[in-house]
N, C-alpha and C positions, 0 to 999 in steps of 0.2 A: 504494500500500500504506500510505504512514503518514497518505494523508487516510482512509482507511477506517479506522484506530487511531485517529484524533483524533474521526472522530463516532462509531466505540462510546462511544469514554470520552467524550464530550461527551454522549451518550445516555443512560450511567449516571448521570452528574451529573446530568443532568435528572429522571431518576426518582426517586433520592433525596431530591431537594428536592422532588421534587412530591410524596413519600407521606409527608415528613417535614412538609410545610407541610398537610397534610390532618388529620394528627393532632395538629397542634396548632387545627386548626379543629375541627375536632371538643371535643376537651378545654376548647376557648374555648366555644363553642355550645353545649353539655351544660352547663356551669359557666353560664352565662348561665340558661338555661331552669329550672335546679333553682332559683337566687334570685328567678327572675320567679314562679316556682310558687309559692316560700314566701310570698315578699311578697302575691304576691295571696289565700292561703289565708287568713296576718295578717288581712288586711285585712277579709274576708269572714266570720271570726271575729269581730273588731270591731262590721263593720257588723251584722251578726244581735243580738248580743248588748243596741246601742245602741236597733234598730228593738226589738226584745221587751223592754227596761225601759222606752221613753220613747213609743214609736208605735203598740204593738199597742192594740188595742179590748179588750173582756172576747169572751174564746171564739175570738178570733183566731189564728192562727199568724204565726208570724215573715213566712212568703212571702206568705200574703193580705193583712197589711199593706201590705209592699211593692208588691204588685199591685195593692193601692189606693191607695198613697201616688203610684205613678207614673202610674194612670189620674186623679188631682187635681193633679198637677203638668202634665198633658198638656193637661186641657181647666180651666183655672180658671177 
């Protein structure tokens, strides 16, 4: 009888830390993914803005450059 009281409560323990250590995964991984988001949106902000003042052609857009800048990095 009190090894069957010792693995409930050893079973309870165990689930509170398992669902307590899940939401802190989570709240870590969510907090992770929104900064990786921002940072690469920055980034991709930047780089558009850098290709269409310094790389475009006349009549170009931002991505046809790029899609030529990396079809002439690819085969020089």
């Amino acid at each position: 009888m009190a090894a069957s009281k010792i693995a409930k409560g050893a079973e309870k323990i165990e689930k509170g830390v398992t669902e307590g250590y899940k939401k802190i995964e989570d709240t870590v991984v969510g907090a992770y993914k929104k900064v990786e988001d921002t940072v690469i949106g920055g980034y991709t902000k930047i780089e558009d803005k850098f290709v269409d003042a310094f790389l475009t052609k006349d009549g170009e857009s931002v991505e046809e450059a790029k899609e030529r800048l990396k079809k002439e990095t690819e085969n020089p």
